[in-house]
C-alpha positions in Angstrom: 0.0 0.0 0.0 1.3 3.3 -1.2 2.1 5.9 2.0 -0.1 9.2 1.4 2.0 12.2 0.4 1.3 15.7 2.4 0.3 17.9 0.1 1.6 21.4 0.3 -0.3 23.9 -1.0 0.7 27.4 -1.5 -0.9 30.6 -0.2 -3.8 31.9 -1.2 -3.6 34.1 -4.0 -5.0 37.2 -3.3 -2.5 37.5 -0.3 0.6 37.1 -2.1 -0.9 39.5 -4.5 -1.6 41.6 -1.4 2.0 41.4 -0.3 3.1 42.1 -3.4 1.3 44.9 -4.1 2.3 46.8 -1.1 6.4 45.8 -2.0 5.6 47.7 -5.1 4.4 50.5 -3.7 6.5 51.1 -0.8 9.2 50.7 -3.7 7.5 53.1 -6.1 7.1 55.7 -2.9 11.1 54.8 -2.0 10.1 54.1 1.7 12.4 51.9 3.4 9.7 51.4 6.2 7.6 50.1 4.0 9.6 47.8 2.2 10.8 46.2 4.7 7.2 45.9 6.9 6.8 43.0 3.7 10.1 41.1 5.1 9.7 38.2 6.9 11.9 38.1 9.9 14.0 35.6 8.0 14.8 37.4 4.8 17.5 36.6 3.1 18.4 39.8 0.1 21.3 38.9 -2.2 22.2 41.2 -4.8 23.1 39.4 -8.3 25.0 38.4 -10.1 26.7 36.6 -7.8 29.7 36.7 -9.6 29.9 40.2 -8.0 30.9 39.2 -4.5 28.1 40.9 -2.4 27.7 38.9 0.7 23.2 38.2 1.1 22.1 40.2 3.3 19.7 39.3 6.5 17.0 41.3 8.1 19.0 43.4 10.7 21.9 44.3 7.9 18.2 45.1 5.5 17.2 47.3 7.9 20.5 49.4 8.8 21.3 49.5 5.0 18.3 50.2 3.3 17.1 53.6 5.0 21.2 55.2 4.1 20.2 54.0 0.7 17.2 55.6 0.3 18.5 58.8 1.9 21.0 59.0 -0.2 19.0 58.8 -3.1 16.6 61.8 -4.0 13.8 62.5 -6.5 13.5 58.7 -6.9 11.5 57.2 -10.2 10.7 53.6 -10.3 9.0 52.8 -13.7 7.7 48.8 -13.4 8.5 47.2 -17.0 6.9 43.5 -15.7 5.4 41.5 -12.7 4.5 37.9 -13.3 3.1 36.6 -10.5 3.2 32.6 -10.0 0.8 32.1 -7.4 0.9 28.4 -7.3 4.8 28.3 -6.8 4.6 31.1 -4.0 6.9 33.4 -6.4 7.1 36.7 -8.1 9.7 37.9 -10.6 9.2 42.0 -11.2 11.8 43.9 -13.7 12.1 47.8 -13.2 14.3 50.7 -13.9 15.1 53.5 -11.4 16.6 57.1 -11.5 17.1 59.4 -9.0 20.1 61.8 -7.7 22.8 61.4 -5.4 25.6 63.6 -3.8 27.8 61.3 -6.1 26.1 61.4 -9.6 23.3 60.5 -11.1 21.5 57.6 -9.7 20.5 54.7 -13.0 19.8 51.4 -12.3 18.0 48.2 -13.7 16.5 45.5 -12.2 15.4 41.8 -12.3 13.8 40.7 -8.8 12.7 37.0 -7.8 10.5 37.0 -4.6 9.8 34.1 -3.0 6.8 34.6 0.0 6.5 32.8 3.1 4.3 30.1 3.6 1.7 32.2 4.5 2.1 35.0 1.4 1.9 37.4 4.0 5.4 38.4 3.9 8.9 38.1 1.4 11.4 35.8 2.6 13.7 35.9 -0.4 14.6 38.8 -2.5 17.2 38.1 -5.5 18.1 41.7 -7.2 19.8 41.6 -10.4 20.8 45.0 -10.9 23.0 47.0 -13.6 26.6 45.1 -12.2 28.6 48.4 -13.8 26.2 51.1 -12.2 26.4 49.5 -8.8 30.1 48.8 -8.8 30.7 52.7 -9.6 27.2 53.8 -7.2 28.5 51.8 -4.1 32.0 53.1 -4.3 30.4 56.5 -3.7 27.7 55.0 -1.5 30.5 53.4 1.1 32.0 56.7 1.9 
């Protein structure tokens, strides 16, 4: 006799979509607060590719980094190019470009991000960014000081 297999089922959809939605905005608004109030308390961010070195980043290094970021970062436009949403794999994949200014140059960046919710949708526990590898090398050496 065949053992029965737990089925795991993913969140409903409407509250990953609800999760989403308020990433999205929070990003669009460039409020740290916000985007991180849809982190879980595990989050692990790692910025791609990996090839660049950039250790992941948890929740506590999130939260000290993201606020200098956005600080540093004024009249902030996010334009979102694509969301596809797989609800049944308990993913999201968004890809965006941003501009803004900094005290070290212009601020122009790409992005591919893969979310991955918690087992509840009610929070992100993974963030991948793939951003522009040449912008970021020359933004964080500005950034850093």
């Amino acid at each position: 006799m065949a053992t029965p297999t737990a089925t795991v089922l993913a969140p409903p959809a409407d509250v990953q979509q609800q999760t989403l939605t308020n990433f999205i905005a929070a990003w669009e608004t460039w409020s740290a607060e916000g985007m991180i109030a849809c982190f879980s308390p595990d989050i692990e961010q790692r910025s791609m590719p990996l090839a660049l070195g950039i250790p992941g980043r948890t929740r506590k290094e999130i939260e000290f980094v993201l606020p200098k970021l956005v600080q540093a970062v004024d009249n902030y436009d996010l334009k979102i190019g694509h969301v596809v949403h797989d609800t049944a794999h308990n993913k999201a994949a968004i890809y965006a470009t941003a501009s803004g200014n900094t005290p070290f140059g212009d601020f122009n960046n790409e992005y591919a991000c893969f979310i991955v919710f918690d087992d509840k949708g009610e929070k992100i526990r993974q963030l991948d960014e793939f951003m522009d590898s040449i912008f970021l090398m020359k933004f964080f050496v500005g950034f850093k000081h």
